[in-house]
N, C-alpha and C positions, 0 to 999 in steps of 0.2 A: 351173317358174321356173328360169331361166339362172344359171348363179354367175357370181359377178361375177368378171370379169379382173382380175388385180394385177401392177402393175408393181416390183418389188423396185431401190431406187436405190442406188446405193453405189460406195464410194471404193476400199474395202476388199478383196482379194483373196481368196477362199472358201480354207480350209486344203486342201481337197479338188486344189487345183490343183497342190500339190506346190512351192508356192515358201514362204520364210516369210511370216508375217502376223502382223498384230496382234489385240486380243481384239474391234476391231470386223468384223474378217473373220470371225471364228468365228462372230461374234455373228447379222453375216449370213446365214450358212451355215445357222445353227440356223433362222433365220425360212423361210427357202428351202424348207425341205428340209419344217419341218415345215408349212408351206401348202402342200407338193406333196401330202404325204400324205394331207393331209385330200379332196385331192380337186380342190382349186381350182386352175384354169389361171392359173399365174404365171409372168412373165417378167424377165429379168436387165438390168438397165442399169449398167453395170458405165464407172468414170470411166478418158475412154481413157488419160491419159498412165498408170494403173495397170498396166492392159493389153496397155501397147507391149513391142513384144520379150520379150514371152512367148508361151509355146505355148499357150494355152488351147483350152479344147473349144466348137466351134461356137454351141451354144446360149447360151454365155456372154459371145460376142461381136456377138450378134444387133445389141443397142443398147448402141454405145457412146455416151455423152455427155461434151462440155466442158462447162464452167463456164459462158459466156456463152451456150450454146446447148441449155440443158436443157430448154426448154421443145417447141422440136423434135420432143428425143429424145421425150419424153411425147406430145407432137400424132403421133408417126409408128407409135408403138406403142398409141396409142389403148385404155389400160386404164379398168376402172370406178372403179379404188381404186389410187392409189401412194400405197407402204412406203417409205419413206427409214430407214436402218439410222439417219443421222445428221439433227439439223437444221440442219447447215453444209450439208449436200448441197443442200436446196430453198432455203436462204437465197441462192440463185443466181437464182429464180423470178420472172418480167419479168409476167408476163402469169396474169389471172383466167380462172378455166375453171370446169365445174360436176363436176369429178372430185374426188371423195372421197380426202383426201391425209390419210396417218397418217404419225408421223413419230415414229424410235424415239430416249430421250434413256436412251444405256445406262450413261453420268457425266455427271459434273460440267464439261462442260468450260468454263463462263465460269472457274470457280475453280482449272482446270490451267493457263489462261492469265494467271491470276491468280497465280499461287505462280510459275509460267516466265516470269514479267515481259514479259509478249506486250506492247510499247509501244499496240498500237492495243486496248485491253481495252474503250472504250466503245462504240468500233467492233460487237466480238466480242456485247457488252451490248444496243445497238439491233438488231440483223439476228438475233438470238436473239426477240425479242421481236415485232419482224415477221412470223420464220418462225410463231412460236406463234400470233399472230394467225389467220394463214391454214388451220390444223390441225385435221379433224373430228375428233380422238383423236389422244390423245398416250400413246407405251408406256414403261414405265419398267420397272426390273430388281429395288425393293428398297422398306421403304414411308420409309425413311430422303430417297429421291432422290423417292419421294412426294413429302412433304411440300415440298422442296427446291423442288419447277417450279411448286407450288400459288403461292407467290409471283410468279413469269415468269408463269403464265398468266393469274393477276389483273390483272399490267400487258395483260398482253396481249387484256385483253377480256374474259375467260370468267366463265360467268354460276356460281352455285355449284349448278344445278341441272345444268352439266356435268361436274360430278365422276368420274359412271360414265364419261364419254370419257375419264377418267385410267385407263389398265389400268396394274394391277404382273403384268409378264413377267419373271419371274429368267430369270438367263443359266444355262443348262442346257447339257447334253451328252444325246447319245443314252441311253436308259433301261437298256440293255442295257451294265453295265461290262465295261473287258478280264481278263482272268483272269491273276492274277499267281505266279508261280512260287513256292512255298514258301521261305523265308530257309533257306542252314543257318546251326545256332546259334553255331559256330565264325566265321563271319564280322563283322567290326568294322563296324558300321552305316555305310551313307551317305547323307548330309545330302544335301540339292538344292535348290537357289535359282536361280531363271531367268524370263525375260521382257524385255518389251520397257525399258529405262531411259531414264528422268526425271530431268533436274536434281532436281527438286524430293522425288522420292525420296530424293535423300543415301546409294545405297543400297553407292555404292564405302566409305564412312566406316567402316559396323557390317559389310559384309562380311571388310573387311582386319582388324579389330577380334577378327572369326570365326575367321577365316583362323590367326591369332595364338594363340588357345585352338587349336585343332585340334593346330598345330604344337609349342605348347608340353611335350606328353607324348606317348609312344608308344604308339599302338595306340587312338589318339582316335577312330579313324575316318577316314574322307574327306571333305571338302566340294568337291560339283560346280559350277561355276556356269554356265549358260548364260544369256550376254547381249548383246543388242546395241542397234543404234538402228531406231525404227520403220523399216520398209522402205521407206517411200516420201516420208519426211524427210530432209532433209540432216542430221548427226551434229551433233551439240552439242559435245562434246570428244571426243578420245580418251582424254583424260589418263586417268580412272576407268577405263578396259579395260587399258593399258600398266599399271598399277599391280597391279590384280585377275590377269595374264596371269603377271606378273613372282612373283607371291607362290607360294613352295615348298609351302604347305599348301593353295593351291588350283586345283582342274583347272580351267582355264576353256576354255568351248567359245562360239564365234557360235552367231547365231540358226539353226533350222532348221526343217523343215518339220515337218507337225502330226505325222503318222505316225512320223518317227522319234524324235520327243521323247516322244511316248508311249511308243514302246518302251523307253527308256532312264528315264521315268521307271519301267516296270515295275517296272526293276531299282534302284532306290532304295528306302531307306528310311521314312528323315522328311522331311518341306519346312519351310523355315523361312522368312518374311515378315517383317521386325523394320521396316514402315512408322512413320514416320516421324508426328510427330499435328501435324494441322493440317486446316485443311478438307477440304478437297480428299480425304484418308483415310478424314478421318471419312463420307463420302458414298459413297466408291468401292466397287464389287463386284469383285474385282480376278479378272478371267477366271483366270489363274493359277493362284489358290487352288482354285476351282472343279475345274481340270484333275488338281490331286494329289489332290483328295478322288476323283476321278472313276478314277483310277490307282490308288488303293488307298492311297495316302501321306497319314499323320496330319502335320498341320498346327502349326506352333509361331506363333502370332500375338498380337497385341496387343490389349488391352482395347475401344481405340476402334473396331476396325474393326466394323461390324456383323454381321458373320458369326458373329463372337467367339462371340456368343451361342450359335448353333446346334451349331459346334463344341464346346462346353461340356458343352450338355445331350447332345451324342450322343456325347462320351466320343471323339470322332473325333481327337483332335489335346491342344495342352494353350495356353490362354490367361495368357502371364505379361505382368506391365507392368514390371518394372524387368531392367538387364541382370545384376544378382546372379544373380537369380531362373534368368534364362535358364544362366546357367555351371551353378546346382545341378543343374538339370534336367537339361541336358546332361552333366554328370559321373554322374549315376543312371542316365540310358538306356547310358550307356556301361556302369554298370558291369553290367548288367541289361538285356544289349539285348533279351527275350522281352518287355519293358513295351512295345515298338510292335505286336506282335501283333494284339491286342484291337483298339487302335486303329485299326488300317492295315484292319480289315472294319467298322469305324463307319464309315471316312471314306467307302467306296463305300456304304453303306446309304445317309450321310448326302444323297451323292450320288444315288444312286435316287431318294430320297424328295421331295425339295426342291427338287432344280435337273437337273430331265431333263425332256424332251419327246418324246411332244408333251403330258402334264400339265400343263406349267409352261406353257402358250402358252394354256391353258384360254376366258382372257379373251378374249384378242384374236379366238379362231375364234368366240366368241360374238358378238362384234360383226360380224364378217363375215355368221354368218347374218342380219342384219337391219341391214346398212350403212345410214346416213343422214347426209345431211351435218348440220354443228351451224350453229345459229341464232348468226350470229356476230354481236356489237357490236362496236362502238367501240373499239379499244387504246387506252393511253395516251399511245402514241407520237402518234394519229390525233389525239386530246386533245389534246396538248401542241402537235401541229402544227398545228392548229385555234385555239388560243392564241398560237400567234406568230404564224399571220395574223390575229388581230383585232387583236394588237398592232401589224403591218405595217399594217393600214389604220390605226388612230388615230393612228402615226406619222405615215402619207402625207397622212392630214387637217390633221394638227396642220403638217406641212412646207407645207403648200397655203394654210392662214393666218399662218405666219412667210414666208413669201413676198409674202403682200400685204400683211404689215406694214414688210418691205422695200422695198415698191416705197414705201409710205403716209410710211415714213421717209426714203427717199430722195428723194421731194417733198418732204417740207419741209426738209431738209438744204439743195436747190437756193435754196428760197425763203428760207430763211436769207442764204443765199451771196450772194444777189439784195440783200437786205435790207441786209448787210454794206456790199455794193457802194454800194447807193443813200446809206447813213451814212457812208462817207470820201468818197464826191465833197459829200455836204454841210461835211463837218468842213472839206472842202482849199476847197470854197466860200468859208465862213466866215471860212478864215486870209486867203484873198484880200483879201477886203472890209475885214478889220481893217488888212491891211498898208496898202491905197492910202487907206484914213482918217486911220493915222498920218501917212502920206506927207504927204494934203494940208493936215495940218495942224500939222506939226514942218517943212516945207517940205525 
């Protein structure tokens, strides 16, 4: 039996290319790489305005696709099964075909457009729900974003006997960590905070907050920060970078490509995350984190995030919720910086164990050995627009008999009018007749 062909969609630029990326390029790359390996012939459709003026390597620019012409791209590369990394990617999709379309939801994003005040959020709401409609499996990263799309795919139709078509795929890194160079104990630890920034992060506020502790004693250490704006969005401000750039206690560097951030995080310490709580956190896997556990760097994060947990029990990092908490800590690792040792080999165990591939993809190669599409119903959407046309026809009924009650009214309006008419030529009759009676008889 033939394996099935897969066509891999995406917006996202693979870190492997050597420009910056976000964690849904990584995210890509992970899926890519690890269906190569299993064996399966997959192919790249890569979104061109992503791909313009860069140098990428041939295979990656097989099939490029636009937005209003993706379905083309698909018809010309003829796969058994398209992977879409995103479901904004298919939510472009004109046309019904009998291909097996998986589609990966690695966050939140109605709720990131939701906390970045996206003005068209119902927009973002209906064409989510859509895409899910059309979906024979849906991958997700964590069982928190589980739970999360079990809502969207109810609107969206799905029976609760397709549950197994929900796979949880954590976002991994290769299984194999880098090997990090021994600390000497004479050296003053350094912090490291970087990734792609979000308004909705706040993340300029508790950095310069950071920045301030650091600054305020000698021999605190260093805080690194690498940050920029997704690469293939226009910048939300600058103000948060001139501010972070301007600050004496902290190095700040732009985004850069996957290779050299790893090498520089080798050379760190701790990573520190201080997100912000609100939904959108509470759901997020934030690649990032992932990336320091994957480097060897214990982790300083917050209660609500989910990971919290993991980091906990494996001793990989340390989970505080208030910022006291976080100054003590930091004032202890300072004065005792051999306390991130321990740590800093949990966080690559933690890594190994949890979030590498090709283990962590486990699910999704199991559905490929026995692809089938899903028994799709009814959306809500399909529902709802089945309900405003039954309402447009009792409307158009109900217009079809206030029109013949118009016409029914405006007969008798006329016959009124008629009627009117016929009673003043009788009244001006009448005055007639009384006047030439007086006449003829007052002379």
């Amino acid at each position: 039996m033939a394996l099935p062909r897969i066509l891999l969609v995406t917006s996202e630029l693979f870190p492997e290319f050597g420009v910056p990326t976000a964690g849904g390029g990584v995210r890509a790359q992970q899926l890519y790489h690890s269906i190569q390996e299993k064996g399966y012939p997959v192919e790249l459709a890569l979104w061109r305005p992503a791909a313009e003026s860069k140098s990428l390597p041939d295979w990656a620019t097989r099939y490029l696709y636009s937005q209003p012409y993706l379905d083309g791209t698909i018809e010309q590369a003829d796969p058994d099964i398209v992977l879409s990394e995103s479901w904004e990617c298919l939510s472009h999709l004109k046309h019904d075909d009998n291909r097996i379309y998986i589609v990966d939801c690695p966050g939140p994003l109605v709720l990131e457009n939701l906390v970045g005040r996206e003005p068209n959020l119902r927009g973002y709401i209906h064409h989510k729900i859509r895409t899910l409609a059309r979906m024979d499996a849906v991958l997700c990263p964590s069982s928190r974003m589980k739970s999360y799309l079990t809502g969207y795919l109810t609107l969206a139709g799905w029976q609760p006997n397709d549950s197994k078509r929900l796979i949880e795929v954590p976002i991994s890194l290769p299984e194999e960590t880098p090997v990090r160079s021994p600390r000497k104990p004479d050296n003053p630890l350094q912090f490291f905070m970087g990734g792609v920034n979000w308004s909705w992060h706040r993340t300029s506020e508790w950095l310069t907050k950071l920045g301030d502790w650091f600054g305020s004693e000698e021999g605190r250490g260093t805080l690194s920060v690498r940050m920029g704006h997704h690469p293939l969005l226009p910048p939300e401000s600058e103000a948060p970078f001139e501010n972070l750039k301007r600050h004496p206690s902290i190095r700040f560097s732009e985004l850069t490509d996957f290779d050299t951030l790893t090498q520089e995080l080798l050379g760190m310490d701790v990573a520190i995350d201080w997100s912000p709580v609100h939904f959108e956190r509470n759901l997020a896997t934030p690649f990032r984190i992932i990336n320091y556990l994957w480097c060897g760097l214990p982790v300083i994060v917050r209660p609500h995030l989910e990971i919290s947990g993991l980091i906990h029990e494996y001793g990989a990092g340390w989970v505080v919720e208030s910022w006291e908490e976080l100054e003590d800590l930091l004032t202890s690792l300072h004065a005792n910086p051999s306390l991130v040792e321990k740590p800093s080999m949990q966080a690559q165990r933690l890594a190994r164990e949890k979030f590498s591939w090709p283990s962590a993809h486990s699910g999704l190669m199991e559905f490929f050995e026995n692809p089938s599409l899903r028994d799709k119903k009814p959306s809500y959407l399909m529902h709802a627009a089945q309900t405003f046309r039954d309402y447009q026809l009792e409307l158009e009924q109900r217009n079809v008999g206030y029109k013949a009650m118009e016409e029914e009214l405006g007969q008798i309006r006329q016959r009124l009018s008629e009627f009117e008419a016929d009673a003043n030529a009788y009244r001006n009759l009448k005055q007639r007749f009384h006047y030439r009676l007086w006449k003829k008889i007052f002379g």
